[in-house]
PDB file of N, CA, C and O in Angstrom:
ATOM      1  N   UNK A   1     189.280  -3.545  62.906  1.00  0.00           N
ATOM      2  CA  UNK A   1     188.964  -3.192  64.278  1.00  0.00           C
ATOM      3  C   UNK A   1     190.272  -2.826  64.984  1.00  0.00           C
ATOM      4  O   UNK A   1     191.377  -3.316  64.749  1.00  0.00           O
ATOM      5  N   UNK A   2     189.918  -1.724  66.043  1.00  0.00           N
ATOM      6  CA  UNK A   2     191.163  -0.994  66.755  1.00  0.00           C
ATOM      7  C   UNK A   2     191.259  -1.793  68.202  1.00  0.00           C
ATOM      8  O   UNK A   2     190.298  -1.979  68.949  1.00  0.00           O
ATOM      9  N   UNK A   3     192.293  -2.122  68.384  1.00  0.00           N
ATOM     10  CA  UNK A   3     192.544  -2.303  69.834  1.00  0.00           C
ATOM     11  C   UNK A   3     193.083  -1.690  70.496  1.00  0.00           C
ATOM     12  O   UNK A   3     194.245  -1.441  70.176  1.00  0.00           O
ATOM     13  N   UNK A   4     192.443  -1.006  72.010  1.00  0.00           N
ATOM     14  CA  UNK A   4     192.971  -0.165  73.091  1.00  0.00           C
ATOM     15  C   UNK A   4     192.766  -0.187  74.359  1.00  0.00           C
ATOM     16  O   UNK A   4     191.611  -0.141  74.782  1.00  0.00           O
ATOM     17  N   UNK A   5     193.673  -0.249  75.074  1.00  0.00           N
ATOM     18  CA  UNK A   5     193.535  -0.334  76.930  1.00  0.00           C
ATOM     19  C   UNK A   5     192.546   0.412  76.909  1.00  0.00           C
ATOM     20  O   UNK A   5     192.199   1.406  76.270  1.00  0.00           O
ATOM     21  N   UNK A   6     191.869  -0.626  78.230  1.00  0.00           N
ATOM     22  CA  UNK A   6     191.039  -0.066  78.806  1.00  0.00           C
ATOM     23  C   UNK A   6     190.854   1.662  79.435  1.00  0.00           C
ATOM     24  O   UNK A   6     189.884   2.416  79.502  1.00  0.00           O
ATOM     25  N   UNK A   7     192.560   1.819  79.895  1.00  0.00           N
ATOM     26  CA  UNK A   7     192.477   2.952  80.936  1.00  0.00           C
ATOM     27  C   UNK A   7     192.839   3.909  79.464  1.00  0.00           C
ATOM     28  O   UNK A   7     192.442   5.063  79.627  1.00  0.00           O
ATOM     29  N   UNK A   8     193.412   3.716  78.258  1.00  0.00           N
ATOM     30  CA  UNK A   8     193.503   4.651  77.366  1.00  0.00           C
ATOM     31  C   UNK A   8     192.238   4.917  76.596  1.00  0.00           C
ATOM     32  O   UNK A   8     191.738   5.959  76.170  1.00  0.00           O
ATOM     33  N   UNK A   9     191.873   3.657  76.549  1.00  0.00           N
ATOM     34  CA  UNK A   9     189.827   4.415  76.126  1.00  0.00           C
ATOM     35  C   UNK A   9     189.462   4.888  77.379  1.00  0.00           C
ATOM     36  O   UNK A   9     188.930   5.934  77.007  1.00  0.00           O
ATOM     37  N   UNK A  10     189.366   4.894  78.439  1.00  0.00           N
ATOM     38  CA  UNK A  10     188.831   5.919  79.447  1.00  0.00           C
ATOM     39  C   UNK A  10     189.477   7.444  79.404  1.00  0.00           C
ATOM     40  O   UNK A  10     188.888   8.504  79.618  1.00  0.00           O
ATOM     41  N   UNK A  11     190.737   7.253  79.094  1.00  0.00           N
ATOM     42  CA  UNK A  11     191.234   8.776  79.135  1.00  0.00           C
ATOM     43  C   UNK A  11     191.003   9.586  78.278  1.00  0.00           C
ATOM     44  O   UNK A  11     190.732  10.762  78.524  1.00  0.00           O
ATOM     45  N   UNK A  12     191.109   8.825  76.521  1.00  0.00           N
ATOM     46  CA  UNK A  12     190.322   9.551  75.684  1.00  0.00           C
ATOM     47  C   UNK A  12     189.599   9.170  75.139  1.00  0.00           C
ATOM     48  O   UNK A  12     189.851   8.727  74.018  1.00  0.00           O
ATOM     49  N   UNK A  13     188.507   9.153  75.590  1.00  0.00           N
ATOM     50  CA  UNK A  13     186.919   8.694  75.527  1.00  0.00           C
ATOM     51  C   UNK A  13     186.508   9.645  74.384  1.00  0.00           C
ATOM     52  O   UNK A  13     186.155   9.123  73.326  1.00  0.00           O
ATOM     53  N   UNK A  14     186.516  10.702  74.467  1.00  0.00           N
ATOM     54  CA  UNK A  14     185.780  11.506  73.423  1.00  0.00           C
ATOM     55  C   UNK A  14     186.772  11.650  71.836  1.00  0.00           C
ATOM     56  O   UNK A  14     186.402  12.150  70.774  1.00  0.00           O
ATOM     57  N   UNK A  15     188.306  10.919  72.226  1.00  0.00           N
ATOM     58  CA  UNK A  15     188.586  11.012  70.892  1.00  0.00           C
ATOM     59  C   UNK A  15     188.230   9.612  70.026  1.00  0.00           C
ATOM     60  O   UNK A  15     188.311   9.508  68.802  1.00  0.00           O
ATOM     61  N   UNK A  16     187.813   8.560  70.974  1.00  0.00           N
ATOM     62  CA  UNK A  16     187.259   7.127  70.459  1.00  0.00           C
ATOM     63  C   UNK A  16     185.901   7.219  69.938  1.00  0.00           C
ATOM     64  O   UNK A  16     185.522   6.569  68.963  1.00  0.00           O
ATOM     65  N   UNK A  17     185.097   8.116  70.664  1.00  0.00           N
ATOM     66  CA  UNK A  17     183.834   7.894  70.128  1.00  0.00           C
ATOM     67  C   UNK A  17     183.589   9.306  68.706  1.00  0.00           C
ATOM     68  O   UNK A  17     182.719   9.523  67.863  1.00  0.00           O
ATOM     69  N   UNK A  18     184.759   9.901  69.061  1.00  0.00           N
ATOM     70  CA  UNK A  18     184.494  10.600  67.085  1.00  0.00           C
ATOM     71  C   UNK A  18     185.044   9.552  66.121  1.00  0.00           C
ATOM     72  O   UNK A  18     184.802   9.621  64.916  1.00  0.00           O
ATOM     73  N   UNK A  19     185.927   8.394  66.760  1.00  0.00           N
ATOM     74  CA  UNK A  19     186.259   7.856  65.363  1.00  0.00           C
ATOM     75  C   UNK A  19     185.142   6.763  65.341  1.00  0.00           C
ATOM     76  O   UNK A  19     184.933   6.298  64.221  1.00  0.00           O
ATOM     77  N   UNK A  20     184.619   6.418  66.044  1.00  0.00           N
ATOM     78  CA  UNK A  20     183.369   5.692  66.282  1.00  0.00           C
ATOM     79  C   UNK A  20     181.772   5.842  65.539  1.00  0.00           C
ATOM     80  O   UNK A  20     180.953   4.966  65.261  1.00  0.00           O
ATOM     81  N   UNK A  21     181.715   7.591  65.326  1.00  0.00           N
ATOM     82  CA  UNK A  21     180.925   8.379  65.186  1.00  0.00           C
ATOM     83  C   UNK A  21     181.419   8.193  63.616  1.00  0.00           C
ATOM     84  O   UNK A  21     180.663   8.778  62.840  1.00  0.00           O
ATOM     85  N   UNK A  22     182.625   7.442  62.923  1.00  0.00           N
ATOM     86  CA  UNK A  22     183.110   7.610  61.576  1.00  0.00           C
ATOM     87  C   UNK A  22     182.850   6.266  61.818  1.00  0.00           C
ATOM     88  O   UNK A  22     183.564   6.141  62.813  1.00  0.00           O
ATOM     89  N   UNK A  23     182.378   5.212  61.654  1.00  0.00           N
ATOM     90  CA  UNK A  23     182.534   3.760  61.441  1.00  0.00           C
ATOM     91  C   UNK A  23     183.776   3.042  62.019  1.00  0.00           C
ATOM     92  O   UNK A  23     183.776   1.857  61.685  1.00  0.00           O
ATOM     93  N   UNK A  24     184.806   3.385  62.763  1.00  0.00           N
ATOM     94  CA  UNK A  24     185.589   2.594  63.299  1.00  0.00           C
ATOM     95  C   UNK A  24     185.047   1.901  64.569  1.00  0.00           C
ATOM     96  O   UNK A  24     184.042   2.264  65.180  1.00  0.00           O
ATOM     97  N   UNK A  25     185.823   0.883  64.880  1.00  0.00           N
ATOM     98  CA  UNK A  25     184.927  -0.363  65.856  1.00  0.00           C
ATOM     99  C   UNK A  25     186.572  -0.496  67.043  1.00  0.00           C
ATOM    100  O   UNK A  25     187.741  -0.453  66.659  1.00  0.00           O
ATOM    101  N   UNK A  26     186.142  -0.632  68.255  1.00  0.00           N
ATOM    102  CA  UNK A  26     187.269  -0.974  69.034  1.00  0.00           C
ATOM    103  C   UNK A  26     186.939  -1.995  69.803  1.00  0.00           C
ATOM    104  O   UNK A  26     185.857  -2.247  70.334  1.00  0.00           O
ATOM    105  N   UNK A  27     188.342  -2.797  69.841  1.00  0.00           N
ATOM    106  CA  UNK A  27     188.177  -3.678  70.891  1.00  0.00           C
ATOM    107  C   UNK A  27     188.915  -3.043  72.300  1.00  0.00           C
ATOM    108  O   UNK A  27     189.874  -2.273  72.245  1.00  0.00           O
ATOM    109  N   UNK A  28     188.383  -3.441  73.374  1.00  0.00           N
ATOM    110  CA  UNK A  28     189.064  -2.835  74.929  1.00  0.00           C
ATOM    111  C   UNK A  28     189.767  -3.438  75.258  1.00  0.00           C
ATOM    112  O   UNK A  28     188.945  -4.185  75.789  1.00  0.00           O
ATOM    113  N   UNK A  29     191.046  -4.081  75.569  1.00  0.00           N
ATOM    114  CA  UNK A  29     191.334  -4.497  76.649  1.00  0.00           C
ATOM    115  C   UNK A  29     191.912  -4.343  77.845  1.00  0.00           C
ATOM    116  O   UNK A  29     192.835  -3.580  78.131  1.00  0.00           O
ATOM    117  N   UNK A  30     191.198  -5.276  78.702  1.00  0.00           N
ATOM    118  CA  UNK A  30     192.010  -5.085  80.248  1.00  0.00           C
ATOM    119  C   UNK A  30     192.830  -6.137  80.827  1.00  0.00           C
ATOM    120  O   UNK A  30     192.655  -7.355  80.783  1.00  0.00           O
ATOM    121  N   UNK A  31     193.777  -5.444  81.390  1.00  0.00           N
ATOM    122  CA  UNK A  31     194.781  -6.425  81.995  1.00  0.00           C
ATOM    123  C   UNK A  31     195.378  -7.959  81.050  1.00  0.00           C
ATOM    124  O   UNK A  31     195.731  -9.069  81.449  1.00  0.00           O
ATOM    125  N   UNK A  32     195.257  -7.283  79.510  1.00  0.00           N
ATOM    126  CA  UNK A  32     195.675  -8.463  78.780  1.00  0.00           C
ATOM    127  C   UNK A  32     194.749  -9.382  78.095  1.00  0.00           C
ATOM    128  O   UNK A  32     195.031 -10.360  77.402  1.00  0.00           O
ATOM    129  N   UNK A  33     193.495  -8.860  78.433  1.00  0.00           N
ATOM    130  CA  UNK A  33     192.315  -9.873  78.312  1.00  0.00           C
ATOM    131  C   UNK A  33     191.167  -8.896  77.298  1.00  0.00           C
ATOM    132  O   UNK A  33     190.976  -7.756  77.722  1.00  0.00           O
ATOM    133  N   UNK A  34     190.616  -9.189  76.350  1.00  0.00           N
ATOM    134  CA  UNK A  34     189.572  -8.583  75.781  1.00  0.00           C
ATOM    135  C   UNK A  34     188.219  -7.980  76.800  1.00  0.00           C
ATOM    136  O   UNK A  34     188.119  -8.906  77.605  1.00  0.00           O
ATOM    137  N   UNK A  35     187.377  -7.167  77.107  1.00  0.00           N
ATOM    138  CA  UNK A  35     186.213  -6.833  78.080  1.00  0.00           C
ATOM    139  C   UNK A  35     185.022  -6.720  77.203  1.00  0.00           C
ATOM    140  O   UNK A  35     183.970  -7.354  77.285  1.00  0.00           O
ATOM    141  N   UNK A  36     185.530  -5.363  75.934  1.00  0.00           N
ATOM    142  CA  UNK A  36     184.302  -5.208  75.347  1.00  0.00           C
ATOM    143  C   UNK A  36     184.707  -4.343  74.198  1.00  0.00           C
ATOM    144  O   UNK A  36     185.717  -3.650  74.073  1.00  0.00           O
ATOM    145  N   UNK A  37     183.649  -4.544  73.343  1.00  0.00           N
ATOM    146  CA  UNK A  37     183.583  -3.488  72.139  1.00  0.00           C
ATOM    147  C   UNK A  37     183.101  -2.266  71.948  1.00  0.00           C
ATOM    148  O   UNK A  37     181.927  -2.207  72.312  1.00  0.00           O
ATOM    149  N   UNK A  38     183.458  -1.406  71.589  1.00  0.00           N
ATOM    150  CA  UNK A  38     182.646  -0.111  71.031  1.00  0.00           C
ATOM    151  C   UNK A  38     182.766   0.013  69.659  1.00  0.00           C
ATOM    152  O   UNK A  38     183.772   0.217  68.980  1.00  0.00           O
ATOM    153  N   UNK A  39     181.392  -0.164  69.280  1.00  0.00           N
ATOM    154  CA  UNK A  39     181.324  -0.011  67.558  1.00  0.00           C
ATOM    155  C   UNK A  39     180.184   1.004  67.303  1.00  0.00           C
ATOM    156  O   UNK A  39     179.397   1.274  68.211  1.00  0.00           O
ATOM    157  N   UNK A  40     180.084   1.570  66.080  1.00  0.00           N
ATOM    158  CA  UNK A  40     179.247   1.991  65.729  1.00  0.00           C
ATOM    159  C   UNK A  40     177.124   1.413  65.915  1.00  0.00           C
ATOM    160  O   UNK A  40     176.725   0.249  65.941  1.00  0.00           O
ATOM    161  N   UNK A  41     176.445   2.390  65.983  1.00  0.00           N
ATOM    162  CA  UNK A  41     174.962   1.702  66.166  1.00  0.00           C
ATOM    163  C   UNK A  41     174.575   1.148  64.918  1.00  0.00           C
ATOM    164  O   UNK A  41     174.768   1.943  63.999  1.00  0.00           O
ATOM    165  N   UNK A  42     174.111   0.096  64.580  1.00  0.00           N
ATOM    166  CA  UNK A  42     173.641  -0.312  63.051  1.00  0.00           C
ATOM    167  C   UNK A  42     172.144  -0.108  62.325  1.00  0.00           C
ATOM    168  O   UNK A  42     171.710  -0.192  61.176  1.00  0.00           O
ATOM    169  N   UNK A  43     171.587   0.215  63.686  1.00  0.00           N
ATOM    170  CA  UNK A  43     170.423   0.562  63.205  1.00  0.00           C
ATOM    171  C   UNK A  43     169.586   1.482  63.749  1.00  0.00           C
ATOM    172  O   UNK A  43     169.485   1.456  64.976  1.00  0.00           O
ATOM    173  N   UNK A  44     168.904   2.363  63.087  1.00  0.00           N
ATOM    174  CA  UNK A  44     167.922   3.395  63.509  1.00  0.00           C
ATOM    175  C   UNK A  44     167.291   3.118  65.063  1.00  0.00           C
ATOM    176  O   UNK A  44     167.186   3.935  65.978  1.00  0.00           O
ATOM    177  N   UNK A  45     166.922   1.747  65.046  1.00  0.00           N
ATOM    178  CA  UNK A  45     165.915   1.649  66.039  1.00  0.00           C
ATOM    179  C   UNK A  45     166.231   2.024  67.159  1.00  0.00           C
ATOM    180  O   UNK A  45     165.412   2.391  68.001  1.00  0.00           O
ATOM    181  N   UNK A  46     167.730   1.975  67.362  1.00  0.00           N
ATOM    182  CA  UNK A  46     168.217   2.060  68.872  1.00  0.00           C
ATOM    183  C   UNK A  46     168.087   3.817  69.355  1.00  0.00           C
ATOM    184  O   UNK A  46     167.997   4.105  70.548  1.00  0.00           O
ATOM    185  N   UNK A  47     168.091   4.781  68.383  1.00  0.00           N
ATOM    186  CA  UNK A  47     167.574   6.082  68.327  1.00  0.00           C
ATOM    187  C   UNK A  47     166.188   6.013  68.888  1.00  0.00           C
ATOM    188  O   UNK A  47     166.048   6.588  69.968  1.00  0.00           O
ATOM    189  N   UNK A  48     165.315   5.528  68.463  1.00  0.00           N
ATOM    190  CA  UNK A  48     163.932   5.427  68.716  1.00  0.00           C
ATOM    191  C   UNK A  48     164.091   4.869  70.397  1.00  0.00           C
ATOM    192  O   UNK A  48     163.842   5.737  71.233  1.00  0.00           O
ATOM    193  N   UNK A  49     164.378   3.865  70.784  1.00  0.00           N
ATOM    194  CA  UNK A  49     164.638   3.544  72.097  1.00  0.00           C
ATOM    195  C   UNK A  49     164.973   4.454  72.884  1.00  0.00           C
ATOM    196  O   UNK A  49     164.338   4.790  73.883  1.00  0.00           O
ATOM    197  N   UNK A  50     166.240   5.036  72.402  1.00  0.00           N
ATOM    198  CA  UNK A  50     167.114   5.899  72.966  1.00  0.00           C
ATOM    199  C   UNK A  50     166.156   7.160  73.772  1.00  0.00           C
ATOM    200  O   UNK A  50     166.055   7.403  74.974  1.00  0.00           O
ATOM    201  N   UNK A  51     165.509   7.838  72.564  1.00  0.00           N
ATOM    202  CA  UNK A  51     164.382   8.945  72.895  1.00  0.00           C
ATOM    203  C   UNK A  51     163.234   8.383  73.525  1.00  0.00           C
ATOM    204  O   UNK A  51     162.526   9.344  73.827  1.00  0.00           O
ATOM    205  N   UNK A  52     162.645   7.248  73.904  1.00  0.00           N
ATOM    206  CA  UNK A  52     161.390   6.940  74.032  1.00  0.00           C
ATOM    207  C   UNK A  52     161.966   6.810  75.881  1.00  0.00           C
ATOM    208  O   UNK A  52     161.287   7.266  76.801  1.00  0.00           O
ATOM    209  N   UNK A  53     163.058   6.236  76.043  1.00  0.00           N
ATOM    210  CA  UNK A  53     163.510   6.135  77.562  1.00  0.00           C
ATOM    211  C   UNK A  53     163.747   7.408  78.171  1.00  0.00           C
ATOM    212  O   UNK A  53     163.444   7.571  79.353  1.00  0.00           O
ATOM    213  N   UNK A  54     164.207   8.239  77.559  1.00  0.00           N
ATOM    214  CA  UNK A  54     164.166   9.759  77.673  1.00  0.00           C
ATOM    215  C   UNK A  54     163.128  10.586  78.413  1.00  0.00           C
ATOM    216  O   UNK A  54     163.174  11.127  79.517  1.00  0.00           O
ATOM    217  N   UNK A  55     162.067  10.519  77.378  1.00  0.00           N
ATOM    218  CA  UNK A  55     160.748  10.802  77.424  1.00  0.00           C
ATOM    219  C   UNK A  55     160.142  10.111  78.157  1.00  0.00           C
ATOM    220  O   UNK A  55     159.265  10.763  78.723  1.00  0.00           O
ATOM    221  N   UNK A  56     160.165   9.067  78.451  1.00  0.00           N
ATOM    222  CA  UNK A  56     159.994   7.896  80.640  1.00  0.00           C
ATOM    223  C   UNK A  56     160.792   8.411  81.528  1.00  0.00           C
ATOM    224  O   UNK A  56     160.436   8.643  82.683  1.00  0.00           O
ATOM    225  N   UNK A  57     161.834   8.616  81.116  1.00  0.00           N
ATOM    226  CA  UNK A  57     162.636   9.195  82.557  1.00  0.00           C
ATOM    227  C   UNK A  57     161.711  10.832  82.918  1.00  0.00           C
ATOM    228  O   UNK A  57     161.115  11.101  83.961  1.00  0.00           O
ATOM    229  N   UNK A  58     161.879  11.846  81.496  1.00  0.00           N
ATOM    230  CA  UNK A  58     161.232  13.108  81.945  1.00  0.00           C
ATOM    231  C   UNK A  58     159.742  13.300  82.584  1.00  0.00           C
ATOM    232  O   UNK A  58     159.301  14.216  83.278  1.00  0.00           O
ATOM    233  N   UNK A  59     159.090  12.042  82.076  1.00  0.00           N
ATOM    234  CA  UNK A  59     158.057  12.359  82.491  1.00  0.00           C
ATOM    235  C   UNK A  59     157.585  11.932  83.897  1.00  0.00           C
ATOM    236  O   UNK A  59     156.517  12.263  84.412  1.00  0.00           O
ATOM    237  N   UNK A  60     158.836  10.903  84.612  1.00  0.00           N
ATOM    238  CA  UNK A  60     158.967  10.832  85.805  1.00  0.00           C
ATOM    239  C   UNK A  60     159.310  11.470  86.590  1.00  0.00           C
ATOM    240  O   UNK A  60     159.077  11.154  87.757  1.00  0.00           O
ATOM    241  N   UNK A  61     160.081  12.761  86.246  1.00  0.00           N
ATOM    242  CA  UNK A  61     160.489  13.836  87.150  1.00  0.00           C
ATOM    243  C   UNK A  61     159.678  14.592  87.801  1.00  0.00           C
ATOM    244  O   UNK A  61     158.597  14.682  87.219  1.00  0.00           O
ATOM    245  N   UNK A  62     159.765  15.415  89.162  1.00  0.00           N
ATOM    246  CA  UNK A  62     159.096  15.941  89.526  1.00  0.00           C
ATOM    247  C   UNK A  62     159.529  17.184  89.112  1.00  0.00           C
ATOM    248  O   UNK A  62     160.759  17.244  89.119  1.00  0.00           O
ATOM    249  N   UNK A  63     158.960  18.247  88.736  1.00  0.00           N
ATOM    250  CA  UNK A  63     159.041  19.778  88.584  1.00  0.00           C
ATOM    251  C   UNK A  63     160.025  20.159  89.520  1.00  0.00           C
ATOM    252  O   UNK A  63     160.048  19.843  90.709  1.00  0.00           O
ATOM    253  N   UNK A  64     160.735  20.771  88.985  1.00  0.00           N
ATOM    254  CA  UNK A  64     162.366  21.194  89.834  1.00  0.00           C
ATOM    255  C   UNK A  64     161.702  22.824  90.741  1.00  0.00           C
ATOM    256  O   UNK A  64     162.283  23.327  91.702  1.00  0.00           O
ATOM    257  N   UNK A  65     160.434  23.361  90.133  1.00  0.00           N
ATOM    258  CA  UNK A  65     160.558  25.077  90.669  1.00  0.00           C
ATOM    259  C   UNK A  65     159.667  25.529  89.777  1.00  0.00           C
ATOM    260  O   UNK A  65     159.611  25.269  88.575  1.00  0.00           O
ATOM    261  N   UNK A  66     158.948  26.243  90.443  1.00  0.00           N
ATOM    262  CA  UNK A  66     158.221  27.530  90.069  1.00  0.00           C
ATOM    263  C   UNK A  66     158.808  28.679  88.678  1.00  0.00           C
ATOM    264  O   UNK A  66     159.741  29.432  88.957  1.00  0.00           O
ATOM    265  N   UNK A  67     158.337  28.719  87.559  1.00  0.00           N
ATOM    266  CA  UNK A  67     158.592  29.319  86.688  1.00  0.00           C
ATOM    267  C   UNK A  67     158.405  30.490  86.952  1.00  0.00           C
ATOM    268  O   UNK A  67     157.227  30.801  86.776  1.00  0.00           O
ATOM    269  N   UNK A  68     159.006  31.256  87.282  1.00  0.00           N
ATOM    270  CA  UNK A  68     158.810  32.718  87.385  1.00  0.00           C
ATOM    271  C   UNK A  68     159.363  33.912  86.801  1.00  0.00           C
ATOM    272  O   UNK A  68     159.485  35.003  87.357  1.00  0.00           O
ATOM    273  N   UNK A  69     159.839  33.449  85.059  1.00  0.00           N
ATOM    274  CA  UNK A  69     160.749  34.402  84.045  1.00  0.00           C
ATOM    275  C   UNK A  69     159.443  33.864  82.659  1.00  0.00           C
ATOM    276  O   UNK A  69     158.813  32.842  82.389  1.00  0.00           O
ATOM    277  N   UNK A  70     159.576  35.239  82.110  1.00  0.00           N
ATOM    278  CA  UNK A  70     159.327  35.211  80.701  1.00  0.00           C
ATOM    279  C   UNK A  70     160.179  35.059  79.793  1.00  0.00           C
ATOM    280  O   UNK A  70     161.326  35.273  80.185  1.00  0.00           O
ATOM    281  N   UNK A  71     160.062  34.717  78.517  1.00  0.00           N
ATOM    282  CA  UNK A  71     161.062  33.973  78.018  1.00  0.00           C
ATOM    283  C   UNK A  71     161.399  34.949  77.567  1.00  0.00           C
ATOM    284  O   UNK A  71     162.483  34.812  77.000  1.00  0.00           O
ATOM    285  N   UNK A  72     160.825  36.397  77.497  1.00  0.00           N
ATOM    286  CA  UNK A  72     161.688  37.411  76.719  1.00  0.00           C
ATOM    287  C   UNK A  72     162.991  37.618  77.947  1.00  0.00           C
ATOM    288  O   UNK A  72     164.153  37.710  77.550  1.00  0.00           O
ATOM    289  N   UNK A  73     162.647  37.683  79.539  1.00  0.00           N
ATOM    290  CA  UNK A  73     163.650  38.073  80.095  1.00  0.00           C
ATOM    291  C   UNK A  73     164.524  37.050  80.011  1.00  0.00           C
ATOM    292  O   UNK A  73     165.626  37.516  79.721  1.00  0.00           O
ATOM    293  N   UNK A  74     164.557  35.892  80.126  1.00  0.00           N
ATOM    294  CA  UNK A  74     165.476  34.980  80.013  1.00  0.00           C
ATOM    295  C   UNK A  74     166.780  34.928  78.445  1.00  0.00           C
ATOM    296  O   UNK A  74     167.917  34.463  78.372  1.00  0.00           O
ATOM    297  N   UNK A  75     165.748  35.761  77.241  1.00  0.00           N
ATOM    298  CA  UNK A  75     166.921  36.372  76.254  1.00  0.00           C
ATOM    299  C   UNK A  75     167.323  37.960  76.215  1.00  0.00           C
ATOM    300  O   UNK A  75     168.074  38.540  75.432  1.00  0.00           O
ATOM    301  N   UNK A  76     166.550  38.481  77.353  1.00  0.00           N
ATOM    302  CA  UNK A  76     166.896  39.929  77.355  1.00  0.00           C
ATOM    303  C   UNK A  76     168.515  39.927  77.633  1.00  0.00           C
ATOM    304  O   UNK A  76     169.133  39.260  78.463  1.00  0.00           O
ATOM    305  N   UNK A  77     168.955  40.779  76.782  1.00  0.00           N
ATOM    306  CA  UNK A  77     170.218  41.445  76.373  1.00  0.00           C
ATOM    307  C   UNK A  77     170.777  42.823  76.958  1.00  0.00           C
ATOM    308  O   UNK A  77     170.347  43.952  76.721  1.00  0.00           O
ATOM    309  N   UNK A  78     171.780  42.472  77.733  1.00  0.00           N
ATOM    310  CA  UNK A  78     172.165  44.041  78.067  1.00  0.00           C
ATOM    311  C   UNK A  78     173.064  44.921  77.106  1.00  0.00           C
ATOM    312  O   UNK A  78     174.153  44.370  76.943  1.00  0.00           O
ATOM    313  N   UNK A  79     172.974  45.858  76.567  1.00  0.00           N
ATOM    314  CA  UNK A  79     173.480  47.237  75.871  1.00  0.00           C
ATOM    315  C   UNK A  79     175.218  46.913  76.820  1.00  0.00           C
ATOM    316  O   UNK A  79     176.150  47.707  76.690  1.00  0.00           O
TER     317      UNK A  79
END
């Protein structure tokens, strides 16, 4: 396991979570003191969660607007 300031996992956040995305595990700390971990997910299920809260949030939304494009114009291509 990696240990890194807090404010240096905030700054590069996206280079922690590719090594994260490889099985490496970090510990945070702040001000000298451990806060929290970021490790890899261990199991499928949290995917399944992940999408099912998704799919509750969307279906709580209200319709943003009136559809008023066909989907050909929306890939129409100009010359």
């Amino acid at each position: 396991m990696k240990t890194v300031r807090a404010v240096d996992a905030n700054r590069y956040f996206s280079n922690v979570l590719k090594q994260v995305s490889q099985g490496e595990e970090f510990l945070v700390i702040s001000r000298g003191k451990p806060v929290a971990t970021i490790a890899p997910v261990r199991s499928s299920d949290h995917a399944h969660v992940a999408a099912r809260m998704l799919f509750e949030r969307l279906a709580r939304q209200e319709p943003t607007g009136v559809r008023n494009w066909t989907r050909d114009e929306l890939y129409e291509r100009s010359p």
